[in-house]
N, C-alpha and C positions, 0 to 999 in steps of 0.2 A: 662337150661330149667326152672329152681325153679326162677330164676332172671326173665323170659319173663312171666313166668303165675305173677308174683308179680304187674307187670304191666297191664295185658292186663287186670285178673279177676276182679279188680275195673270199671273199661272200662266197661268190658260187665253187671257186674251188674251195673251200673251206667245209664246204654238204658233200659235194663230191669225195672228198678224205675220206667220210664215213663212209661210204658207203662199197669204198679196196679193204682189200682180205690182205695180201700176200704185205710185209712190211717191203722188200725192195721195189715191188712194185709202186708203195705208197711216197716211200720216200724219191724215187725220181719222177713220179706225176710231180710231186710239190717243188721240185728242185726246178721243172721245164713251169710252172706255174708261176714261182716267183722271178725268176728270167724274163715269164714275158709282161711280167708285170713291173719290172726295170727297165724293160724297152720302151715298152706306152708312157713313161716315166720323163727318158730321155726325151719323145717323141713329143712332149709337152714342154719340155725345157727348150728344145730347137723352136717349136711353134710362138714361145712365148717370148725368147731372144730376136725373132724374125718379124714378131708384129708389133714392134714398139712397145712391151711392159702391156701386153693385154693380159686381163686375172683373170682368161678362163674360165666364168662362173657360167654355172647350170643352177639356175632356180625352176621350183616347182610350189603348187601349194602342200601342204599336209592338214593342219588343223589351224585354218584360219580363221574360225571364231577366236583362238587363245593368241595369235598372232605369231604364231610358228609355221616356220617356212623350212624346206627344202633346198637350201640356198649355199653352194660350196664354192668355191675357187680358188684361184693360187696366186698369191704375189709373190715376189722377190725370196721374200724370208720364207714363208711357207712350202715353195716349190722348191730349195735348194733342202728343207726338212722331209718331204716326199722322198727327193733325191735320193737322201740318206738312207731310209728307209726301206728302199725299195732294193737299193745297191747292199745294204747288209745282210738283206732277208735271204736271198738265195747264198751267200758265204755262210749265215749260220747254218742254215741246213745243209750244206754240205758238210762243215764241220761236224755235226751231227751222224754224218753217216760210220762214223765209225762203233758208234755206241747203240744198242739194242737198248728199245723199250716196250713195256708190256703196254698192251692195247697202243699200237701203234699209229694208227688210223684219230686216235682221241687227240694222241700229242700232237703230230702236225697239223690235225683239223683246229687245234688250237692256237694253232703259233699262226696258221692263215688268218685266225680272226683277228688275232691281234693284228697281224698287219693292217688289215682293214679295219681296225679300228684307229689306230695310228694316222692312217690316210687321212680320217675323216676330221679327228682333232686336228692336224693342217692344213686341212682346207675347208672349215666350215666356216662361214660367213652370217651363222646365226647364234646367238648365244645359249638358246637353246640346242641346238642340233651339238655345238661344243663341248655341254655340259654331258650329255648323251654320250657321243663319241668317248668321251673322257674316264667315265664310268666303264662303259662295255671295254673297252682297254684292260682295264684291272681285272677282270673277269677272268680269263685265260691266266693272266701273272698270276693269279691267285692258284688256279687248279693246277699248272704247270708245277709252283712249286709244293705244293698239298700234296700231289699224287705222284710225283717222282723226285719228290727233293730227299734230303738225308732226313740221316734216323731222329730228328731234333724239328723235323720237317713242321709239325701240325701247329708248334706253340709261337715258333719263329714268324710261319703264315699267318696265323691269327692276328701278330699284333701289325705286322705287312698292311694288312687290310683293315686292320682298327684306325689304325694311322691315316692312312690313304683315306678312305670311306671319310673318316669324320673331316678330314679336311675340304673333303668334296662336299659337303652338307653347308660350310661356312660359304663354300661360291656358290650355289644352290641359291641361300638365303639372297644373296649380294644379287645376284643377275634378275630373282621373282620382285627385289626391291626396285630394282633399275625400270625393270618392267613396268610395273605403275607407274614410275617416272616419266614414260614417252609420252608421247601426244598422242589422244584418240585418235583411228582403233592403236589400243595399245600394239609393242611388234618386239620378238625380242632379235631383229637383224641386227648385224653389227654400227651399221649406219645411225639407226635407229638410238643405239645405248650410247654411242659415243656423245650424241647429238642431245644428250640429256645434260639441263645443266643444276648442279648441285652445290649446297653451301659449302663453305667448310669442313664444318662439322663429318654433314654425309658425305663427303671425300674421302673423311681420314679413316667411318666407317666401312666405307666398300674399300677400302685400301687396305685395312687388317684384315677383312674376309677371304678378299682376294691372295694378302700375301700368306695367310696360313696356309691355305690351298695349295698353292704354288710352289712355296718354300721345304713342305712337305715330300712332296714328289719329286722335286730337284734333286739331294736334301740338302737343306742349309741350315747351319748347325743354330742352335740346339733339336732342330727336329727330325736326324738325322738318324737316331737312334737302332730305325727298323732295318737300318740298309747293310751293315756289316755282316750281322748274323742273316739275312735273307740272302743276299750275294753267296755267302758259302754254303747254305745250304741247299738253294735253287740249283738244278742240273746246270749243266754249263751252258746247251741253249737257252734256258731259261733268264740267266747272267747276262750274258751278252743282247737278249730284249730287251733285258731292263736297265743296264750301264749302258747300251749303246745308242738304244733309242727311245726308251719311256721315261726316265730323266727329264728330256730336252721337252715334254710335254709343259713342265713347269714354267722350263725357261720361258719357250714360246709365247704362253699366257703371261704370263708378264710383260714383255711385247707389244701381243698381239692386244688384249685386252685393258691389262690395266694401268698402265700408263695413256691413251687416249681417252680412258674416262676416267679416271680420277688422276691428272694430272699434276693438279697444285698440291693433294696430298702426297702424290711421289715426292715430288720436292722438300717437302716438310719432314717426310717423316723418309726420304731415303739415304739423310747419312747414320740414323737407327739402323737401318737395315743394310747397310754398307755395314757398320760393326761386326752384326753379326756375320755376314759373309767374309769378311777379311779373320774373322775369330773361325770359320768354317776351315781356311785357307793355313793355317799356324797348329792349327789344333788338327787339323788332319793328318797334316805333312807328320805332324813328331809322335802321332800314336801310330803310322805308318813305319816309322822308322823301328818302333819297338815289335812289328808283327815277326812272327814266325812262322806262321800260313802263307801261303803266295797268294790264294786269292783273296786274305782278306788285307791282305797288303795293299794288294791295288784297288781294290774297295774302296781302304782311309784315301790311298793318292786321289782319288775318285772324287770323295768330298772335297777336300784342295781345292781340284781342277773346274767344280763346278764353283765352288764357292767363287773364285774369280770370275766365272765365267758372271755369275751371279750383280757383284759389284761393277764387274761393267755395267750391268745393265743401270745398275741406279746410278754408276756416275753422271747419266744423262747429257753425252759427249759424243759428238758422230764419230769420233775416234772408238771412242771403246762401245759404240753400240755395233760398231761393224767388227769390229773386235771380238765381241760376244757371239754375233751370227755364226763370223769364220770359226771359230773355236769348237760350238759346238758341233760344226759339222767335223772337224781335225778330234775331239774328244771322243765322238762316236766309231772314229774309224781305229785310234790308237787302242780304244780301249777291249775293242773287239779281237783286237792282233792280239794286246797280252792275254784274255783269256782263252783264246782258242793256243797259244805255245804252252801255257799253263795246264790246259786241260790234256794236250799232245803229252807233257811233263810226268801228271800223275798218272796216265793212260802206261805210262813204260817203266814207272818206278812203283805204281800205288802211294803216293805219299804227296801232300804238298809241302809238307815242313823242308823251311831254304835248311836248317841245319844237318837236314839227314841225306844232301843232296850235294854234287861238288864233281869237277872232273867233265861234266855232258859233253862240252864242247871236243872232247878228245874220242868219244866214239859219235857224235851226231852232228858235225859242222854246221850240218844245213839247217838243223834245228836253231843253232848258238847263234847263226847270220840272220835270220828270220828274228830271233827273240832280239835283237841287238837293234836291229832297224825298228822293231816296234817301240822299244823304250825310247831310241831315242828323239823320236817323235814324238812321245808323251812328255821328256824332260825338255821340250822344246828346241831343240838343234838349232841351229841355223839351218835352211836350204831344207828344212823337215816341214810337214804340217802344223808343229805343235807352236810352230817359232814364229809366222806370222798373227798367228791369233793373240795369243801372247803376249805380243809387241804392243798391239795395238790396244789391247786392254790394258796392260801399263801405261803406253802412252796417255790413253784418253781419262784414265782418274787420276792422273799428275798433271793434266790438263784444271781438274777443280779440285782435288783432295793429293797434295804433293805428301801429305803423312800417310795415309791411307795405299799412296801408290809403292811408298817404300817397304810399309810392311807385306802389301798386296805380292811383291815383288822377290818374297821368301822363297815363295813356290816354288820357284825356279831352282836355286842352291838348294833346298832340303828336297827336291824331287831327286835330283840329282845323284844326294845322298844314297835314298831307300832304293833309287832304280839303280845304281849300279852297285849298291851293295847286295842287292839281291841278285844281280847276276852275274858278280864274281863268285857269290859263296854257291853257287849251283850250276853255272856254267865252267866257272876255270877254276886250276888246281888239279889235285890228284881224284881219280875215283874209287870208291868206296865198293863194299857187298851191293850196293843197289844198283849205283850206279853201273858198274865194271859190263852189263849184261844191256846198256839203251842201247836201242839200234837209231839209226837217220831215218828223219824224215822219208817217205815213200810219196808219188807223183800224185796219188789222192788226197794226201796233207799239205802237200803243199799248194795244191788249188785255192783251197781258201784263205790262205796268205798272198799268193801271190797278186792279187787285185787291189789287200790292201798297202804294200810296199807302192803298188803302181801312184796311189792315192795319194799317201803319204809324201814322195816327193815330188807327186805335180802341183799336191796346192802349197807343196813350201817353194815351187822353182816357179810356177803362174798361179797366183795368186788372183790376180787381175778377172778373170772369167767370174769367179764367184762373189767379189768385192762390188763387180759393175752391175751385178746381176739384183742384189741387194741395197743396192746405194740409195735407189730413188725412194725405196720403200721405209729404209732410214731415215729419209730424210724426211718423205712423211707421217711418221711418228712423233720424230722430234717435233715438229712445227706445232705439236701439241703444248710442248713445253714452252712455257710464254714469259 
């Protein structure tokens, strides 16, 4: 039941948007909307820690001559991606509230659907309903950044969605093949695909299907090309949907999907795809370090941080499969911190260029302590979020790839680099004509920071709650791998 209101309540508040006039009216229905939809959130996390690892599923029929069902819930991995989701949704839109948008009622009735579209991609338990969910996601990314992104807006979206879209068509193909593949009546439930057995050959086909898909929407280099210029150009809630929580779409599916059914092809073919992800992680860091833009600075660290997150996964190691999980929930919440101080940044300067910027910390403290706690979560700290994920993902592909794990392990020193030279050259020193005039942080900015500092060093000081929460579901992935 906590599974089907997860989905629907975004839905119905998402109609309801349309149909408020007044924008402050519309942005605090959606602010009390996404809250209570964090809470039902939590209230499925306690129910699901309390009843032994139950997944929560709600099945229904839908069109059961084709063998598509209605069928969602949450294990381990997927209820800690809810989590995520549901705890970012109401910080971005509060962050949001400082910035005016035309048709106001359009843009948060779309940032709800995404939520609920997001929900559904984590907790569906059908391959169809998956592909679905996964699709209507992009939907909103798309018009978000189309109708209030920058002046560069329409050609940057175009290839956003050329990219996405045709990567979705190659898992499309993969899931309608799998499909015939089941046993009369055909079914595309996940039970159903995993439970399909394939030669070789067809392995290593739905395994490149799969991984374009996937790799795509992560991104993992060389297909990463849409995400820099869409990142700067998308409004900043738009940014923070898509680096904080539409990303780990990929991840998931890789996971969730394609490692249980096509297996022996991961094996075969994931230290190819280890390459590219450790080349994602090298090649990110050092065109990060050459940015002069802040957001597309963290953009490139972006790639890096996923591409690790990425080679965990094919290390194929409960070290760095848990690795991976922890990560992407520690990557969603670091990377939402830097663009919400970033956006606070050009909001008081008009500029994100680090060069034009220098001195903040001498008129905005609270701004320089907030942006300082967020990087150093993202460069991995010790006692931060960014340090357990990290660790583990190191550890666990030096566990089978000990070359793989040392250059994997760049990320770390070259984050270091581009994160704190970008916030010396725009936090400390002297200030300038722009800067001489930032004022501090104010108690409505700092709201949506402040939950995620809270975040940041609970799961680098307990870690333990979210590792145990996802273990068993690790563990049943792995036992794929034979």
């Amino acid at each position: 039941m906590l599974t089907q209101i997860l989905i629907l309540l975004p839905l119905a508040l998402s109609l309801i948007t349309l149909l408020l006039k007044k924008e402050r009216t519309i942005r605090y229905f959606v602010l009390a909307g996404t809250l209570v939809e964090f809470g039902i959130a939590v209230a499925a996390f306690i129910q699901y820690k309390t009843m032994c690892h139950c997944q929560l599923q709600v099945t229904a029929g839908w069109i059961s001559s084709l063998g598509i069902s209605l069928k969602f819930g949450m294990d381990g991995i997927g209820l800690l991606l809810v989590l995520l989701t549901t705890f970012l949704l109401p910080i971005i839109v509060l962050s949001s509230f400082s910035h005016s948008y035309n048709r106001p009622a359009a843009f948060y009735s779309l940032v709800l659907f995404m939520e609920m579209a997001l929900v559904g991609v984590f907790t569906a338990f059908d391959g169809m309903m998956f592909y679905i969910f996964w699709e209507m996601a992009l939907l909103p990314a798309y018009f978000i950044s189309a109708v209030w992104g920058g002046k560069d807006r329409i050609r940057i979206t175009f290839k956003f969605f050329i990219y996405t879209f045709t990567g979705s068509l190659f898992m499309l193909v993969a899931l309608i093949y799998l499909y015939f593949r089941t046993p009369l009546p055909h079914a595309f439930d996940f039970q159903s695909l995993y439970a399909v057995t394939l030669t070789p050959a067809e392995q290593s086909w739905i395994f490149l299907a799969f991984f374009v898909a996937f790799a795509i929407k992560i991104p993992i280099f060389p297909f990463h090309t849409w995400q820099p210029d869409t990142y700067a150009q998308t409004p900043a809630s738009g940014t923070m949907l898509l680096a904080g929580i539409m990303l780990k779409m990929g991840l998931f599916g890789m996971i969730r999907w394609m490692i249980p059914i096509c297996p022996h092809a991961v094996q075969q073919w994931g230290p190819a795809a280890m390459t590219l992800a450790v080349t994602g992680v090298v090649y990110g860091s050092l065109i990060a370090i050459m940015q002069k833009d802040m957001k597309r600075l963290v953009a490139y660290s972006s790639i890096a941080h996923v591409g690790l997150i990425a080679a965990g996964v094919f290390a194929l190691t409960i070290h760095a499969m848990q690795g991976a999980v922890i990560q992407m929930i520690s990557h969603g919440i670091n990377i939402v911190g830097l663009f919400i101080v970033i956006d606070l940044i050009e909001k008081r300067t008009k500029t994100r260029n680090i060069a034009d910027l220098g001195g903040i910390a001498l008129k905005a403290p609270r701004l320089a302590v907030f942006f300082m706690i967020m990087l150093l979560g993202s460069i991995a700290l010790p006692l931060t979020n960014g340090f357990i994920g990290e660790f583990l993902l190191l550890l666990g592909i030096f566990e089978r790839y000990m070359a793989f794990s040392a250059i994997a392990g760049l990320t770390i020193i070259l984050s270091a680099v581009y994160m704190l030279r970008m916030y010396q050259r725009t936090m400390l020193g002297t200030t300038n004509e722009i800067t001489e005039q930032v004022t501090d942080l104010t108690w409505t900015e700092m709201a949506p920071l402040i939950p995620l500092v809270i975040m940041v060093f609970w799961i680098g000081l307990f870690p333990g709650l979210f590792l145990d929460t996802t273990l068993p579901d690790v563990l049943t992935i792995m036992s794929y791998i034979r």
